[in-house]
PAZAKOL-518789 format. One record per atom (N, C-alpha, C): atom name; residue in three letters; residue number from 1; x, y, z. Coordinates in nm, 4 decimals, padded with zeros to 6 digits, always signed. Layout:
BEGIN
<pt atom="CA" res="ALA" n="NUM" u="X" v="Y" w="Z"/>
...
END
This chain:
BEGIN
<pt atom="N" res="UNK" n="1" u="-02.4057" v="-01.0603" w="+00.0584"/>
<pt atom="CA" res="UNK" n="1" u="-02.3394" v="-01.0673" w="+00.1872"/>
<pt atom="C" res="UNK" n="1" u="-02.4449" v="-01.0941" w="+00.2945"/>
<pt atom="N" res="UNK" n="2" u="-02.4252" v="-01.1504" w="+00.4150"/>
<pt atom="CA" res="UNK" n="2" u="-02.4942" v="-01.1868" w="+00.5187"/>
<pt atom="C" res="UNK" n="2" u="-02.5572" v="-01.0688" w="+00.5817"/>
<pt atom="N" res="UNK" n="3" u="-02.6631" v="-01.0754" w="+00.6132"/>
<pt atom="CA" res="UNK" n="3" u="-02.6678" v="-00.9802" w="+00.7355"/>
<pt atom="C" res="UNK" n="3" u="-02.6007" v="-00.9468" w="+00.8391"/>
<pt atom="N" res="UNK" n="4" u="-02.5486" v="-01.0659" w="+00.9083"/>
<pt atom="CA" res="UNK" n="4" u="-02.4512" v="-01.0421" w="+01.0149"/>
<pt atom="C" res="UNK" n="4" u="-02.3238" v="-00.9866" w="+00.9812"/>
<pt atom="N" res="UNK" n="5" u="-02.2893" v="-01.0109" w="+00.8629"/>
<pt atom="CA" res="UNK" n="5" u="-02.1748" v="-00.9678" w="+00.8182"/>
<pt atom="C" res="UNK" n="5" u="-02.1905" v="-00.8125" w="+00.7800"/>
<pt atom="N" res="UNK" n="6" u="-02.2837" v="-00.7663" w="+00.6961"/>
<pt atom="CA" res="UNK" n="6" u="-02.3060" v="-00.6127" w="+00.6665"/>
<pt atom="C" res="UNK" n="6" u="-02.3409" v="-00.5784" w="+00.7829"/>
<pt atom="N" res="UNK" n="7" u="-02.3858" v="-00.6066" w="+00.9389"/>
<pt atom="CA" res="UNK" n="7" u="-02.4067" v="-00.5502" w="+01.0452"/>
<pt atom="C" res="UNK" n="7" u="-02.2711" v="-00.4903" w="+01.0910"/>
<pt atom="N" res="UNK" n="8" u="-02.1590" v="-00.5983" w="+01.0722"/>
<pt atom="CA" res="UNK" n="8" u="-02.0550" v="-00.6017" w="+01.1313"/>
<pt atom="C" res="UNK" n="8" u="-02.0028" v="-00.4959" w="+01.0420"/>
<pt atom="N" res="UNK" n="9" u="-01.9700" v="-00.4616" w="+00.9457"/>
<pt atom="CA" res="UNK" n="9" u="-01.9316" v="-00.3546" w="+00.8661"/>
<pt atom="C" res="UNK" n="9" u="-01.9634" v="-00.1938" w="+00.8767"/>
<pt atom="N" res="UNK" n="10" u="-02.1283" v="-00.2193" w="+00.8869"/>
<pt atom="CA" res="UNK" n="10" u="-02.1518" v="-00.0819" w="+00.9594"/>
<pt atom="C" res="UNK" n="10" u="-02.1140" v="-00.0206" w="+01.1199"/>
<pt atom="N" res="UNK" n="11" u="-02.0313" v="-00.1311" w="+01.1802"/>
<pt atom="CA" res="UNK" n="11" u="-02.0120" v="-00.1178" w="+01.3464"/>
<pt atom="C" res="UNK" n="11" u="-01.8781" v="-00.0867" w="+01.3231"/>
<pt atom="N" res="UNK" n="12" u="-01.7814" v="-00.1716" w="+01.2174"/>
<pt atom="CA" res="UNK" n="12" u="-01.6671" v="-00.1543" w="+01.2054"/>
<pt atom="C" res="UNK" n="12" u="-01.6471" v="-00.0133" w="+01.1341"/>
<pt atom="N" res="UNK" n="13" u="-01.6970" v="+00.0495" w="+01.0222"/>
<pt atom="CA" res="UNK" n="13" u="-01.6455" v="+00.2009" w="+01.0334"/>
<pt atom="C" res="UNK" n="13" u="-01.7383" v="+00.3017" w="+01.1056"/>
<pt atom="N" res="UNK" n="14" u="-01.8686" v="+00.2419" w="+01.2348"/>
<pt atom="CA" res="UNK" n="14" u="-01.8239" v="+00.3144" w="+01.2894"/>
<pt atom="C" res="UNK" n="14" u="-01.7581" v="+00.3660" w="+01.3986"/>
<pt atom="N" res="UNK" n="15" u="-01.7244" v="+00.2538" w="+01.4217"/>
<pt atom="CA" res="UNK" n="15" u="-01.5751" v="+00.2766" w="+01.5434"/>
<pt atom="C" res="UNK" n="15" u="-01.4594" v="+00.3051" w="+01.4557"/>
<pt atom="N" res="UNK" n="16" u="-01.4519" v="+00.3215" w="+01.3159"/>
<pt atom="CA" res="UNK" n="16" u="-01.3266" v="+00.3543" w="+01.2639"/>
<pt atom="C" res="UNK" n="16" u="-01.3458" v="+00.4773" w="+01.2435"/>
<pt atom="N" res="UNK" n="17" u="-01.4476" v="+00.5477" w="+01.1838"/>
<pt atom="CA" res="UNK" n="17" u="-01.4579" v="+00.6916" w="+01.2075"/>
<pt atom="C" res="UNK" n="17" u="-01.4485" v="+00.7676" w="+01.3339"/>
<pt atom="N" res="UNK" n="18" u="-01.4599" v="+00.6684" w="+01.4485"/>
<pt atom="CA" res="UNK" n="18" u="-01.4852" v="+00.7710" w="+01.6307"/>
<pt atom="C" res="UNK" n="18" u="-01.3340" v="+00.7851" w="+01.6188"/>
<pt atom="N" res="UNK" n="19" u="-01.2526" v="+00.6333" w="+01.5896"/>
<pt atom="CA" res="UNK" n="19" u="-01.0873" v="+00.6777" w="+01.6168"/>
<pt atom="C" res="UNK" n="19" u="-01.0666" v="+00.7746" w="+01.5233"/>
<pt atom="N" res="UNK" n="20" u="-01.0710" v="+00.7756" w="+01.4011"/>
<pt atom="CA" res="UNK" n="20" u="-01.0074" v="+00.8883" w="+01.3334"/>
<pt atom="C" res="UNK" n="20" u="-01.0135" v="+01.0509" w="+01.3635"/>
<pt atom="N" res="UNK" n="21" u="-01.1649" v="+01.0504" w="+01.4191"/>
<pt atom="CA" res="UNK" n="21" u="-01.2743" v="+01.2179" w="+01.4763"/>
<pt atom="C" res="UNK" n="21" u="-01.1541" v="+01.2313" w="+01.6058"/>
<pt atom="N" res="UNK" n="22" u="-01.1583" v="+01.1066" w="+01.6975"/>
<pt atom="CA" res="UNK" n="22" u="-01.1222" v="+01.1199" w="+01.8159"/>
<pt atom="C" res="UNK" n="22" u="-00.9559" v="+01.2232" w="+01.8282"/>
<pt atom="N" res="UNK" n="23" u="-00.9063" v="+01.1040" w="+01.7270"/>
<pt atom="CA" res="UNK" n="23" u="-00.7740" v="+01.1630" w="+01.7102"/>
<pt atom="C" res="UNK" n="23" u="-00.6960" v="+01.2487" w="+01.6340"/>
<pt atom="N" res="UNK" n="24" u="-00.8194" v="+01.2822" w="+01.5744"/>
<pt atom="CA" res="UNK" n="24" u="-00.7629" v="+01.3965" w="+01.4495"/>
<pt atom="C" res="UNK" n="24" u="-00.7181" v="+01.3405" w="+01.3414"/>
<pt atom="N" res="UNK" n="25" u="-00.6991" v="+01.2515" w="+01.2814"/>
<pt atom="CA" res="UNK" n="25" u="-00.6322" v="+01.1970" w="+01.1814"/>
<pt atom="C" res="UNK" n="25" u="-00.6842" v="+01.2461" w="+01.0608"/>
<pt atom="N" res="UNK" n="26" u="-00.5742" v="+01.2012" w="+00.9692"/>
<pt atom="CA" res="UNK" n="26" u="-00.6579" v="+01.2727" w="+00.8272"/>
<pt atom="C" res="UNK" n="26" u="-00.6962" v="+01.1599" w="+00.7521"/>
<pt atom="N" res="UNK" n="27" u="-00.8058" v="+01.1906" w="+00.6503"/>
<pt atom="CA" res="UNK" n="27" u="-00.8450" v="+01.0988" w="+00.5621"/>
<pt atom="C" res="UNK" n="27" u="-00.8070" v="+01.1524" w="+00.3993"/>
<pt atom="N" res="UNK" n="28" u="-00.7703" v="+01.0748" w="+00.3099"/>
<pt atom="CA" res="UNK" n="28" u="-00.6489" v="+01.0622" w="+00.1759"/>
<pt atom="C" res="UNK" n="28" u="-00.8131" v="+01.0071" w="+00.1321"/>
<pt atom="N" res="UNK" n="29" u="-00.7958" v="+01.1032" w="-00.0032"/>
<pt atom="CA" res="UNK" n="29" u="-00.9057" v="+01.0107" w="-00.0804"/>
<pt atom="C" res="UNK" n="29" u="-00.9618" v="+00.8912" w="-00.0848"/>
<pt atom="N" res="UNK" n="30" u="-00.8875" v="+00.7772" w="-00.1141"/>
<pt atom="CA" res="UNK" n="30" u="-00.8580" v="+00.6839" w="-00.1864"/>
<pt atom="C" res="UNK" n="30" u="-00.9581" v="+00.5857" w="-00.0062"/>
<pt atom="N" res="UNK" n="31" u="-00.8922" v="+00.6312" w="+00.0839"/>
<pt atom="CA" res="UNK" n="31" u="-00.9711" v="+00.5827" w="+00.2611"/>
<pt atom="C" res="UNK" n="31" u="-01.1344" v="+00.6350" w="+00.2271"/>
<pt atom="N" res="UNK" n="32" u="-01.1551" v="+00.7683" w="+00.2704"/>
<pt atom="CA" res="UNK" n="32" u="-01.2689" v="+00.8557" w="+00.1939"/>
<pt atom="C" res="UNK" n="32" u="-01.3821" v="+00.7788" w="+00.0950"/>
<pt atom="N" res="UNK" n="33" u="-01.3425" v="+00.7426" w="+00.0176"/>
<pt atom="CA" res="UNK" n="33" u="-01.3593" v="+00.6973" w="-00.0824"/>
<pt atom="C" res="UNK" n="33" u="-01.4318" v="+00.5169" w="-00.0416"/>
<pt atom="N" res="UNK" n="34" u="-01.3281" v="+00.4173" w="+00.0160"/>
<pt atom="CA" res="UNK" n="34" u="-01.3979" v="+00.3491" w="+00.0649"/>
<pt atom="C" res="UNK" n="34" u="-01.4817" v="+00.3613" w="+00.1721"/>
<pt atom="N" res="UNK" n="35" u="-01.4918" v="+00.4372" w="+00.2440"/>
<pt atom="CA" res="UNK" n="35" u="-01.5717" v="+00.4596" w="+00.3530"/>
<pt atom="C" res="UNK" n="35" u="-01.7261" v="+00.4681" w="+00.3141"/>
<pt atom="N" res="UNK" n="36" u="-01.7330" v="+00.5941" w="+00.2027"/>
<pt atom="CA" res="UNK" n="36" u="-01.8544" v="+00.6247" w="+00.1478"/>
<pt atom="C" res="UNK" n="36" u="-01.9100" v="+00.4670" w="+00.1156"/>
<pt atom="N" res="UNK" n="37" u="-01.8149" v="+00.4365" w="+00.0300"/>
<pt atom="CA" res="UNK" n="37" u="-01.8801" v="+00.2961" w="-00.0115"/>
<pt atom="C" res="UNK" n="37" u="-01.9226" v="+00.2280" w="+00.1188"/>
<pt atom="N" res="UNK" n="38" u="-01.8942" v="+00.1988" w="+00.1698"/>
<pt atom="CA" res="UNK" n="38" u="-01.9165" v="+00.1131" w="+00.2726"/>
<pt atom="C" res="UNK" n="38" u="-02.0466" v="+00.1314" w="+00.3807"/>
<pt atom="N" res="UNK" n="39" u="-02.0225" v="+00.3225" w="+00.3727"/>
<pt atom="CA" res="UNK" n="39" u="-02.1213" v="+00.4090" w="+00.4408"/>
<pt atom="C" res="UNK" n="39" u="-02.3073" v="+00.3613" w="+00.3869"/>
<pt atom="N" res="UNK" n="40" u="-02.2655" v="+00.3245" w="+00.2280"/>
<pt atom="CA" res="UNK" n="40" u="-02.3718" v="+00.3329" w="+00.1456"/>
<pt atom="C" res="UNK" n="40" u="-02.4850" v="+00.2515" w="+00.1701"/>
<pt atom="N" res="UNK" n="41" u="-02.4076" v="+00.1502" w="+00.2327"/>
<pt atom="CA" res="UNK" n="41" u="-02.5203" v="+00.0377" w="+00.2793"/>
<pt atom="C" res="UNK" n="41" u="-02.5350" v="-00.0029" w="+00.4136"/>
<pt atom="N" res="UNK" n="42" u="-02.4918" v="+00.0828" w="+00.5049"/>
<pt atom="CA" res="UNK" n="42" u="-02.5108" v="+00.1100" w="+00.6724"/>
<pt atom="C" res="UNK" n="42" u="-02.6399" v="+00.2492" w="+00.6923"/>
<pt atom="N" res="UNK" n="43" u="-02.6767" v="+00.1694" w="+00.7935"/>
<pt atom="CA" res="UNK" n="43" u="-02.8230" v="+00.3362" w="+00.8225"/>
<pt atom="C" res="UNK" n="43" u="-02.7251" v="+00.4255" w="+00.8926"/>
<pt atom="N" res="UNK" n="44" u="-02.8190" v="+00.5434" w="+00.9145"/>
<pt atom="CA" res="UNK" n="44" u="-02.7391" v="+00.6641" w="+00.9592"/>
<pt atom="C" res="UNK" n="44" u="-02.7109" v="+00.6205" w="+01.1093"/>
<pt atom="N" res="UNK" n="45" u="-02.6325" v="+00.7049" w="+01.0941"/>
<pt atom="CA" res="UNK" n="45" u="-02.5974" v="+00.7033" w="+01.2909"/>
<pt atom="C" res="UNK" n="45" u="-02.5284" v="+00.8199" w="+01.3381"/>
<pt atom="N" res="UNK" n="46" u="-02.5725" v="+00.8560" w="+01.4540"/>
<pt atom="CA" res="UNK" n="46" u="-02.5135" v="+01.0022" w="+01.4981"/>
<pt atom="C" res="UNK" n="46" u="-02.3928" v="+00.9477" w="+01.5985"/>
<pt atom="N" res="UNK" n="47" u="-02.2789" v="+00.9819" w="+01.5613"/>
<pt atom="CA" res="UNK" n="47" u="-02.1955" v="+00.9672" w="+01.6602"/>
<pt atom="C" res="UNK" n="47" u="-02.1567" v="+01.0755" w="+01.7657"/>
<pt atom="N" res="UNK" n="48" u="-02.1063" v="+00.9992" w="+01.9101"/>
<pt atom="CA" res="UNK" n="48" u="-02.0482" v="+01.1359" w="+01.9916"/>
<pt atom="C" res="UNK" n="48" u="-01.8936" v="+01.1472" w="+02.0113"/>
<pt atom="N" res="UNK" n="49" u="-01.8135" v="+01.1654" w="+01.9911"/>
<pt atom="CA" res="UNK" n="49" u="-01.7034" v="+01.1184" w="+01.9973"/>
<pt atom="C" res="UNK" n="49" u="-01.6447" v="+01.2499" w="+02.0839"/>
<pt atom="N" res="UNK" n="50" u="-01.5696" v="+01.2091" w="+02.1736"/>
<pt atom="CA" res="UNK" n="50" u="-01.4793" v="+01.2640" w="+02.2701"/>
<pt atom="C" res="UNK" n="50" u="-01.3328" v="+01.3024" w="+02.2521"/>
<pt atom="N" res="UNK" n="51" u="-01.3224" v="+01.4666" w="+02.1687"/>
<pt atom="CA" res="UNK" n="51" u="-01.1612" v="+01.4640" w="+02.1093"/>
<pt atom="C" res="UNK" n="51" u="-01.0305" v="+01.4097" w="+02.2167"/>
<pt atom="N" res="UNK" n="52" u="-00.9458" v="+01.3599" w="+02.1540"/>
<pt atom="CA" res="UNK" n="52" u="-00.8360" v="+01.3200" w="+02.2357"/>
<pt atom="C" res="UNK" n="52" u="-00.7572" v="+01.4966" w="+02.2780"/>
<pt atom="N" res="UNK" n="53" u="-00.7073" v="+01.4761" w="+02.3770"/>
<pt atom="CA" res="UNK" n="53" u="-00.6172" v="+01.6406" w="+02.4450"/>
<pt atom="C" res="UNK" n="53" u="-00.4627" v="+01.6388" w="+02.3878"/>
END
């Protein structure tokens, strides 16, 4: 895969993890599951996320 493209992957869950933190949502294995994968080849990153009220 491209670089630009695995860049874009690590940006895309992690704005998909801020919505899920943000809003409480739950994660089902099978989501979980791809995430890690996906997690596997993105560097760390500390997120801040702001719960929804």
């Amino acid at each position: 895969m491209a670089a630009a493209a695995e860049s874009y992957l690590c940006t895309y869950l992690t704005d998909w993890t801020a919505v899920e933190t943000r809003w409480g949502l739950s994660v089902d294995a099978r989501e979980r599951e791809a995430m890690e994968q996906l997690a596997a080849g993105s560097p760390d990153e500390t997120l801040t996320v702001t719960l929804a009220r």
